[in-house]
C-alpha positions in Angstrom: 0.0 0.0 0.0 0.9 3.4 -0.7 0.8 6.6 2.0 0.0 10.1 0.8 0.9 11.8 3.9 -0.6 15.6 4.5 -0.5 17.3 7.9 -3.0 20.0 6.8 -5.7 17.7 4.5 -8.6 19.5 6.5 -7.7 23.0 4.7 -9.5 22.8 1.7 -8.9 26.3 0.0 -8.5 25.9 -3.6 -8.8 29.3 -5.4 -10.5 32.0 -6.0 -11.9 33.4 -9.7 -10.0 36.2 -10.9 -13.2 38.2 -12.1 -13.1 38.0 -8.1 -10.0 39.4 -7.5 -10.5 42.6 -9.8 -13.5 44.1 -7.7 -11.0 44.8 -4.7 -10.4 47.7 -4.2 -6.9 48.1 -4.9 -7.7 47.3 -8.2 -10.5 48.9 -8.8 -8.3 51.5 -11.3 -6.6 48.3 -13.3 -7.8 47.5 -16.8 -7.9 43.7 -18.3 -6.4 44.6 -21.6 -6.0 41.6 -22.8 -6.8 37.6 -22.3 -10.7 38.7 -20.6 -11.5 34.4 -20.8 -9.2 33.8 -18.0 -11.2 35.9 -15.4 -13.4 33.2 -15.2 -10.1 30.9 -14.0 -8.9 30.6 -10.8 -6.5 32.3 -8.6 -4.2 30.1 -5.9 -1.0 32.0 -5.4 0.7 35.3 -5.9 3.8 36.1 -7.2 6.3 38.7 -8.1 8.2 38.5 -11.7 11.6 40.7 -10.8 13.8 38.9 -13.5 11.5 39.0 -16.3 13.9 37.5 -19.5 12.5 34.5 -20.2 15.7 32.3 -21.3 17.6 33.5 -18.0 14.5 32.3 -15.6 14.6 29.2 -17.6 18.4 29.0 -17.4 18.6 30.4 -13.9 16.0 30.0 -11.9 13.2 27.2 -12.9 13.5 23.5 -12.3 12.2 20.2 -14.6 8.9 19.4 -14.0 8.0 23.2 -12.9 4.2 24.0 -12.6 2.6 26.8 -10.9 -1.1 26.3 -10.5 -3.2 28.9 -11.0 -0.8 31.8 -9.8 -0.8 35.5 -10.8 1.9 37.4 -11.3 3.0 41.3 -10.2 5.6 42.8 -12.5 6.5 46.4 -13.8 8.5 44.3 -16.6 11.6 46.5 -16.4 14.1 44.2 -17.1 12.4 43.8 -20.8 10.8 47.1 -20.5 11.5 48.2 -24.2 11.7 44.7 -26.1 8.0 43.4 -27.0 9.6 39.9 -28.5 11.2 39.1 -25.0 7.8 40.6 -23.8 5.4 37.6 -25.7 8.3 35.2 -25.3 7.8 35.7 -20.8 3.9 35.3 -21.0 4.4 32.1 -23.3 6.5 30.7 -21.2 4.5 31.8 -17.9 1.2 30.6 -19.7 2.8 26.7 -20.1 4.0 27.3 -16.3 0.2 26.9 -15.5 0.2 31.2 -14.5 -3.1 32.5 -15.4 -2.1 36.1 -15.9 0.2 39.4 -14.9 -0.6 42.7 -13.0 1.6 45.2 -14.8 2.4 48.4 -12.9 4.1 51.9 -14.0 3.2 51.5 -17.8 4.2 55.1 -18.8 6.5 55.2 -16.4 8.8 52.5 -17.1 7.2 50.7 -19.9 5.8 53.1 -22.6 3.5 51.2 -23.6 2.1 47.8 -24.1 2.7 46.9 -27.5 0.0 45.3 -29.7 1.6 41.8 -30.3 1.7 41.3 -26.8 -1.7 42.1 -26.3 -2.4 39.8 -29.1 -0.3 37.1 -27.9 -2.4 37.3 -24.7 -5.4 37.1 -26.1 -4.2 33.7 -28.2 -2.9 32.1 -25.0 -6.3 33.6 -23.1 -3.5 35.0 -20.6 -4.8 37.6 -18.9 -2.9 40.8 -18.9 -4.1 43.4 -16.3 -2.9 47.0 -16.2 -3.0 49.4 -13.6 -3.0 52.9 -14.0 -1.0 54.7 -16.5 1.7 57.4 -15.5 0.7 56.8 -12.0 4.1 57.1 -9.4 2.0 56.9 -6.8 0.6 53.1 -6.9 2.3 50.4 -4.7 2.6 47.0 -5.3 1.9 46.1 -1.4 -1.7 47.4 -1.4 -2.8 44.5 -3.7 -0.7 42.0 -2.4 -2.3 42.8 1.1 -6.0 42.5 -0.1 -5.0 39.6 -2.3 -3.3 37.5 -0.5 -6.5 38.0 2.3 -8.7 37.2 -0.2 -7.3 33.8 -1.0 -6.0 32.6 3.0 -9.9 33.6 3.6 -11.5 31.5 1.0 -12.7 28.4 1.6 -14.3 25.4 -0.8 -16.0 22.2 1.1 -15.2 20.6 -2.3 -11.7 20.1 -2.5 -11.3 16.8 -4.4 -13.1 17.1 -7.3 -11.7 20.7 -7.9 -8.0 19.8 -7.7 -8.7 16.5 -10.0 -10.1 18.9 -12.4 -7.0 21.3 -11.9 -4.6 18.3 -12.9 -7.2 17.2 -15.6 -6.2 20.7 -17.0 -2.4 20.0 -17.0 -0.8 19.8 -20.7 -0.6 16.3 -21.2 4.0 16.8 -21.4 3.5 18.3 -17.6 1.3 15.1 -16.1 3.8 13.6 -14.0 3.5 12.4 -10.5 6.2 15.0 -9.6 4.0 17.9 -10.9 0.8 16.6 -9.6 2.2 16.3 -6.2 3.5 20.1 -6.5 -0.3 21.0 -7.5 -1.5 19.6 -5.0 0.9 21.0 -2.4 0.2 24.1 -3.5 -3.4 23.8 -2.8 -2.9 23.0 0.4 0.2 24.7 1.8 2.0 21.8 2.8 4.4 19.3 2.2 3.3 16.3 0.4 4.5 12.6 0.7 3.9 9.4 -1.0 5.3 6.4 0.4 5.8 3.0 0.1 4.3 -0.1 2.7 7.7 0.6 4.6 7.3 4.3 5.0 10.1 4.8 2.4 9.7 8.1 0.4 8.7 7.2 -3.2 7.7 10.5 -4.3 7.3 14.2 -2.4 6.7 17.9 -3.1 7.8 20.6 -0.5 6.1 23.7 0.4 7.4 26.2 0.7 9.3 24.6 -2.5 12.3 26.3 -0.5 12.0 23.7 2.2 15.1 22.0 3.4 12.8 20.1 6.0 14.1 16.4 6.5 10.8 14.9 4.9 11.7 11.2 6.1 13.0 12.5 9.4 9.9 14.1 9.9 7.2 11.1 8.8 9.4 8.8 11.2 8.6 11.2 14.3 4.4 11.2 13.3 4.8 7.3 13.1 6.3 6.8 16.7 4.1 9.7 17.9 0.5 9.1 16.1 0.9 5.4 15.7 0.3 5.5 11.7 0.3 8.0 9.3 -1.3 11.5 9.8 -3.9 10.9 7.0 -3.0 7.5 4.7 -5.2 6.0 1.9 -4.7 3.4 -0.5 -4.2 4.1 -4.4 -6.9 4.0 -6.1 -9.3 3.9 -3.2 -11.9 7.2 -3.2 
């Protein structure tokens, strides 16, 4: 039999629709400019995009296997500020990352513009692309990270397990791997994820934060001597 271990299976948050997200009121000046269909897809993380050249995050900074359900992105895009193509190329590559869209700030002040093939690009990928005011100094990033990140820790859906199955339904078929699915579904639920084998040994895991350097097996080994058994265990393939 195989464990799936989870010390925080009773939080069942999931996401929340984006069309949601744009009646706070920190962004009640911002403008969907492009990719409108993905308001009606749903928000589980937030993000900053500092280092926006696509090649050097793929390079640099992003694993194999890499997914990021449903997360929205904050970005003034400085770092590509006046170069479109590297501008389509990031939202590409954040679209098949499973990101649902960017909040672009100080366009006119740092960004001229948004160029019309990246608006089209958006609107092919259905990414959405929301901008906040233009020529406005006097917007901060931490007002809408505040009421976001609120919005999501509050919400709540007493029907977890068909929504994530649906999520990973939604995965490109390259990206279905038990190692992505796992970092899904920790996501969803802010903890580490286990699977193990009849012995307790670690077959597959996913960290969160995926930063963790917590000894997984280390830590599975103390809830066995403590709870008797697994925090939460079921069989594969059992509902």
């Amino acid at each position: 039999m195989l464990n799936v271990h989870n010390a925080k299976l009773g939080v069942d948050c999931l996401g929340v629709k984006l069309e949601e997200l744009m009646k706070l009121p920190s962004l009640q000046g911002a403008t969907v400019v492009a990719g409108k269909r993905a308001l009606e897809r749903e928000i589980m993380s937030l993000s900053f995009l500092e280092a926006c050249d696509m090649s050097q995050l793929r390079r640099n900074v992003l694993k194999p296997n890499e997914y990021f359900l449903g997360e929205l992105d904050i970005t003034s895009l400085y770092t590509i500020k006046d170069d479109p193509e590297k501008q389509c190329e990031l939202i590409k590559g954040m679209h098949d990352l499973g990101v649902v869209g960017i909040i672009i700030y100080y366009v006119g002040v740092f960004v001229p513009s948004l160029d019309d093939s990246f608006l089209q690009t958006a609107d092919e990928i259905n990414f959405a692309i929301i901008q906040m005011p233009v020529n406005d100094k006097n917007i901060r990033f931490n007002e809408a990270v505040t009421e976001i990140s609120q919005m999501l820790f509050e919400y709540r859906n007493s029907e977890f397990e068909p929504l994530i199955m649906r999520k990973i339904s939604e995965v490109p078929k390259w990206s279905q791997t038990i190692e992505t699915e796992l970092k899904m579904l920790a996501d969803a639920l802010n903890s580490n994820v286990v699977i193990t084998n009849g012995r307790n040994e670690i077959e597959y895991s996913a960290r969160w934060p995926r930063s963790s350097e917590l000894n997984l097996a280390e830590s599975i080994n103390g809830t066995e001597k403590i709870c008797g058994g697994s925090i939460f265990s079921v069989e594969l393939g059992e509902k």
